[in-house]
N, C-alpha and C positions, 0 to 999 in steps of 0.2 A: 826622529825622522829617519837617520843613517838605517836603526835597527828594522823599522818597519819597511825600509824597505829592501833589506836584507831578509827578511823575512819571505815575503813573498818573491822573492829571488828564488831562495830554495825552495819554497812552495810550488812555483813553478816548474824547478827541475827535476822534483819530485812528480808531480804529477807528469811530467813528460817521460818520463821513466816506466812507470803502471802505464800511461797509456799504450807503449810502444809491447811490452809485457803481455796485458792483456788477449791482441792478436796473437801472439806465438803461442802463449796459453790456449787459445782456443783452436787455432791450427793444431798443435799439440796431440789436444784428445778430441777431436774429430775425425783427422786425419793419422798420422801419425801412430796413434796406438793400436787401432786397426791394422797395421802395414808391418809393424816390425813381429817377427816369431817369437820372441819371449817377453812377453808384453810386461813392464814392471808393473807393482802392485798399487796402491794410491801416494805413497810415499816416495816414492821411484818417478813416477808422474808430477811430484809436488818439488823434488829435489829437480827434477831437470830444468821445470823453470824456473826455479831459485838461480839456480846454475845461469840459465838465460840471463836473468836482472843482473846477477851481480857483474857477469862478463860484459855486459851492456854498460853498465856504470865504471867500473874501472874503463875498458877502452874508448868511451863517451868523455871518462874525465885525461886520459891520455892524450885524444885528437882535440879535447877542447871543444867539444860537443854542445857542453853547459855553460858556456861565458855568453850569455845570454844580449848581454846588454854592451859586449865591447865587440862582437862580433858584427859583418856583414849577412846578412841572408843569404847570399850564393855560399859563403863560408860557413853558415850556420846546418844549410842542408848536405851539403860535401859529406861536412864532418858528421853529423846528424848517420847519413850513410853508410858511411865508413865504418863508423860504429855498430850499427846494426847487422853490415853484409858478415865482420869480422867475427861479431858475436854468435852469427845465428850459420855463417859456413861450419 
């Protein structure tokens, strides 16, 4: 019982990760790639969101972003925030 629902613990924090991901991927190359003068290649495109997820998960996992189930909702969105403003300034 413990594992399954550890399981979808992470499954959960995983998928709120890609979801948050997603939009800045798509701001990204709609926006974005149009605007800067040396515009990188597809790889350059694909490492900057990389870049996004991973700085999004470590400072997600620093403010405690992903304690899912010990947290409050006013503390769950702060941090949720924080993480994202941090990552994405």
């Amino acid at each position: 019982m413990e594992q399954n629902r550890r399981f979808w613990l992470e499954a959960v924090k995983g998928l709120n990760m890609i979801l948050l991901t997603v939009p800045f991927a798509l701001v990204w190359y709609l926006y974005y790639r149009g605007v800067i003068l040396l515009p990188f290649y597809r790889r350059g495109n694909w490492l900057i969101i990389a870049m996004f997820f991973c700085l999004y998960s470590a400072f997600g996992t620093i403010y405690d972003a992903f304690t899912i189930s010990t947290n409050q909702i006013s503390e769950m969105v702060y941090s949720q925030s924080l993480s994202a403003f941090v990552s994405d300034a």
